[in-house]
Structure formats: structure tokens, C-alpha cells
C-alpha positions in Angstrom: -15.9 -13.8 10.5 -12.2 -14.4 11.4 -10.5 -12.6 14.0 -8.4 -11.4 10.4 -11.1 -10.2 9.1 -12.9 -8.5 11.9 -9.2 -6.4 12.7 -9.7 -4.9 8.7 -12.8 -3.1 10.1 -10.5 -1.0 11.9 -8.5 0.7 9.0 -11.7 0.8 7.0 -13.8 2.7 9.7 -11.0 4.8 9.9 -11.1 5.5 6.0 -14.8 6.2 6.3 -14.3 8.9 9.1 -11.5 10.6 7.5 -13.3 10.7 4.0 -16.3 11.6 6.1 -14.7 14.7 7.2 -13.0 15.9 3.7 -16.8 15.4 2.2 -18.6 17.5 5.5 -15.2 20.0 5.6 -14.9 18.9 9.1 -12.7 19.7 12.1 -10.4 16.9 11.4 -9.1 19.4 8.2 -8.1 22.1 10.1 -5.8 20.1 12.2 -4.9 18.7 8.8 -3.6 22.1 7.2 -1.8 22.9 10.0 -0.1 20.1 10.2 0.8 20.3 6.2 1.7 24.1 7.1 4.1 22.9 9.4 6.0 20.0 7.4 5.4 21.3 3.7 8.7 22.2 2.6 9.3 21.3 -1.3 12.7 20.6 -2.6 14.5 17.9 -5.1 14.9 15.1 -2.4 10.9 15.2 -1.5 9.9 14.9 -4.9 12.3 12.5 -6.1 10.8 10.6 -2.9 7.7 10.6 -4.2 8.5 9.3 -7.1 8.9 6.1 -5.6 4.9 6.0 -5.7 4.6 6.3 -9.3 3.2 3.7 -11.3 6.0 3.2 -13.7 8.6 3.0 -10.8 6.4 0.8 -8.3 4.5 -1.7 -10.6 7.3 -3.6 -12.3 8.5 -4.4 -8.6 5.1 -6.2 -8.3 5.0 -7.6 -12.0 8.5 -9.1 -11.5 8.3 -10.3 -7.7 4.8 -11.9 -9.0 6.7 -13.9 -11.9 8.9 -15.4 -9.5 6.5 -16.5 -7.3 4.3 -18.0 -10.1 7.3 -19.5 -11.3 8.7 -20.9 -7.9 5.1 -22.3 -7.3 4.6 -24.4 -10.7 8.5 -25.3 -10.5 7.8 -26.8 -7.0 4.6 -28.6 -8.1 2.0 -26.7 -6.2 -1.7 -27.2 -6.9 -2.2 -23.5 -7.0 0.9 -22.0 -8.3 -0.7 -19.0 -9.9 -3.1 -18.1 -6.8 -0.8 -15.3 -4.6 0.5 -13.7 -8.3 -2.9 -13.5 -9.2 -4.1 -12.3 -5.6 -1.3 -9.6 -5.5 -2.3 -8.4 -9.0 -5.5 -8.4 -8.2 -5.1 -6.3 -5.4 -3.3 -3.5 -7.5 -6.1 -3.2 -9.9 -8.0 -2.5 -6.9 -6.3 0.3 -6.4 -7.7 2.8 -9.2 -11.2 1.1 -8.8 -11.1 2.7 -5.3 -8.5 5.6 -4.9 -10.1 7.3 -8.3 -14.3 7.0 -7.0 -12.9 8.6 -3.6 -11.3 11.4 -5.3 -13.9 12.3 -7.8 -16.9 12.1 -4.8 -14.2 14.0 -2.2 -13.0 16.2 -4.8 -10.7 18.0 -2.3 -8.4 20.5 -3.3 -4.6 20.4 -2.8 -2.1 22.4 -0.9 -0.9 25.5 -1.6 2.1 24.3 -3.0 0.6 22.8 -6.4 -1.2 24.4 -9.0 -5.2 24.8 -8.4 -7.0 21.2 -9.1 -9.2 19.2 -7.0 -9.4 15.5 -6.2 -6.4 14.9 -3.7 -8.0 12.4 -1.3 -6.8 9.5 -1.2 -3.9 9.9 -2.2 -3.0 7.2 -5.6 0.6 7.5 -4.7 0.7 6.2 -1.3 -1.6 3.4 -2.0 0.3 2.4 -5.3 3.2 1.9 -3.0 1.6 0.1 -0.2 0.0 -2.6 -2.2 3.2 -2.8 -5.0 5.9 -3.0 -2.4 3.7 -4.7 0.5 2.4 -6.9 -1.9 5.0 -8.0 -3.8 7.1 -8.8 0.0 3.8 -10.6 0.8 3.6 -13.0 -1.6 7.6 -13.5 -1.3 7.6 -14.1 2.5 6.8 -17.4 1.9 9.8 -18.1 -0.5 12.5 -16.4 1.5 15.1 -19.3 2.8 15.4 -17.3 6.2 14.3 -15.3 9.2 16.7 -12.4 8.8 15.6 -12.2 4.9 11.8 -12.1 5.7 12.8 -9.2 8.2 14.9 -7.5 5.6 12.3 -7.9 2.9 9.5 -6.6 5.1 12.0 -3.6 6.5 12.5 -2.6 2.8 8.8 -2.2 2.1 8.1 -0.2 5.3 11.0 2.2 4.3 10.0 2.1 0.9 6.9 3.4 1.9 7.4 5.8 4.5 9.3 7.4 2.0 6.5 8.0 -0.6 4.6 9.6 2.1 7.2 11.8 3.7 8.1 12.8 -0.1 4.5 13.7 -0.9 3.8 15.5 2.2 6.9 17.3 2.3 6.9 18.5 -1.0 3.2 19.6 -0.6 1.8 17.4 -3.1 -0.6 15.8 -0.5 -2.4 16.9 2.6 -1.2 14.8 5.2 -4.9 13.0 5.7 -5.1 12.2 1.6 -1.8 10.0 2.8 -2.9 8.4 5.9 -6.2 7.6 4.5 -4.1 5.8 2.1 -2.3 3.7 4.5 -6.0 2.6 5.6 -7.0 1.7 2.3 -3.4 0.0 2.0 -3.7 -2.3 5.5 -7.3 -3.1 4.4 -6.4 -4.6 0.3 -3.0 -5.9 2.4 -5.3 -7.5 4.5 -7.6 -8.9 1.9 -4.3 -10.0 0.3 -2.9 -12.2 3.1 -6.5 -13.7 4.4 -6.4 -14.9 0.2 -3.4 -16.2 0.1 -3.9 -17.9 3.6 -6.9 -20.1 2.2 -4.7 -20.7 -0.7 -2.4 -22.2 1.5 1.7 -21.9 2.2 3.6 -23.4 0.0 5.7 -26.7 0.6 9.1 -24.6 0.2 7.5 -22.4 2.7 7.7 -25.2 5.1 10.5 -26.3 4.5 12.3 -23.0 5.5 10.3 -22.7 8.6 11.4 -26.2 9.8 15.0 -25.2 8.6 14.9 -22.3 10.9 13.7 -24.1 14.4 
């Protein structure tokens, strides 16, 4: 196993501990609704954050950034021009297959400030956003002409992001452990995501940049 791969056993222990404690009700979710006590404060900004998370919002980013890339790939001859599109896309679908197992099993209820359901943790939002928005800068990195763009690109997707969970936290429509489990689940298909599109290889445009910017 790769040094890569070995580091994804970190965020995916970590998913098994925190899902560990919603199933056994332990310690970890007192600390937790304190924590949301303390930050849960829902207004119009907060949810319109959220929003950011939603399926409709985040998945076109990923369908179009994917298109370009598929198209950049075949229109500079590479062998596998489809591979990161299809790796990225991939990853997404993996989102449901995961996120909605976890929430039926952990069938934890939500805070205070939503009507009474169960089935919070994970939460779909946050992990929607990591893999549309981290995955669609992924698969562009390698496309992007400069150093200051790659930075740009990446510090969009962080903000991006951060503000689906702040949104969802703050507006109380997550307890702050259905969100970080998220980002756990997120750095772990992320993960799986770069260590594909590493065997695929970088493209030849990819190169090019890089020797461009020495």
C-alpha cells in the first residue's frame, strides 16, 4: 500500500469512531450538542449558505468542469481522455451510496431547530460539496496554465466549502459531528479520486505548465 493510501486510513478511522458514537449515543454527542447549542443561530444568510450544498446548485459545477476536462483531454490527444471525468463522476455517485446507508443505520435525530425526523448523520450536504467542488478543482489542477490559478482554484473550493458547513451548522440543520464526519468521508472519496487520477497519469498540457512555471 502507498504512503497515499495508508494516510486515507486516517479520515476513515475517524468516520468509524464518530459514527461509532452517534450508533452507542456516546460521550462524543454531548460535547456535540453543546457545541451546536453554542453556534446554532438560524437566519437567511446561514441557509442561503447551505444551499451551496444542494444537489441542484453543486452538481452542474462538477458536470461542466468534467466536460472541459474530457474535452481538453481528447482535443490534446491523450490516451485516456475520459479517465479523471469519469473518476470525478464516479466519485459523486459515491456519495448517496454511502451518506444514505450511514443515515438510515445511525438514524440520528436533528437539532432542535428543524422539525422532528431522524437520519442526520452524515450530513449529504457537506459531502455533496466536498466531492462537487473538490472534485471538479481536482480534475482541473492539471489544466490550469499557472501557479497563482491552481491556488485560486483550490482557495475557491475550500471557501466554498466551509461555507456549506458553517451554513448548515449555524442555521441548525446539522449537528456539528454529522458535518465533520462529512469532511472525513470527503478527504477519503478525495483521496480515492487523486490516487485514480495519479495512475491515470498527468496530462501532457499538465507538463507543459509545470515546465512553464520553473
Amino acid at each position: 500500500m502507498s504512503i497515499s493510501a495508508r494516510l486515507l486510513a486516517v479520515p476513515a478511522a475517524l468516520l468509524a469512531l464518530f459514527t461509532w458514537q452517534v450508533v452507542a449515543g456516546g460521550p462524543l454527542l454531548r460535547w456535540d450538542e453543546r457545541l451546536s447549542g453554542a453556534l446554532r443561530h438560524p437566519d437567511r444568510f446561514s441557509e442561503l449558505l447551505s444551499d451551496l450544498g444542494n444537489v441542484p446548485v453543486a452538481l452542474p459545477v462538477l458536470l461542466v468542469v468534467a466536460a472541459y476536462v474530457a474535452w481538453s483531454g481528447r482535443r490534446a490527444g491523450e490516451r485516456r481522455w475520459w479517465g479523471p471525468a469519469a473518476a470525478a463522476l464516479a466519485a459523486m455517485a459515491l456519495v448517496p451510496l454511502t451518506v444514505v446507508p450511514l443515515k438510515i443505520w445511525t438514524d440520528r435525530p436533528g437539532t432542535p431547530a428543524v422539525p422532528p425526523a431522524t437520519g442526520y448523520f452524515p450530513s449529504g450536504h457537506t459531502a455533496t460539496a466536498m466531492i462537487a467542488y473538490g472534485g471538479a478543482v481536482l480534475v482541473l489542477l492539471p489544466w490550469l496554465g499557472s501557479a497563482r490559478g491552481r491556488r485560486t482554484a483550490v482557495g475557491v473550493a475550500v471557501v466554498l466549502v466551509a461555507a456549506v458547513s458553517y451554513g448548515l451548522v449555524r442555521r441548525g440543520y446539522h449537528w456539528p459531528l454529522d458535518v465533520v464526519a462529512s469532511w472525513c468521508l470527503g478527504v477519503v472519496l478525495l483521496g480515492a479520486l487523486r490516487l485514480v487520477t495519479v495512475r491515470i497519469g498527468a496530462p501532457k498540457r499538465s507538463a507543459a505548465a509545470v515546465q512553464s512555471d520553473v
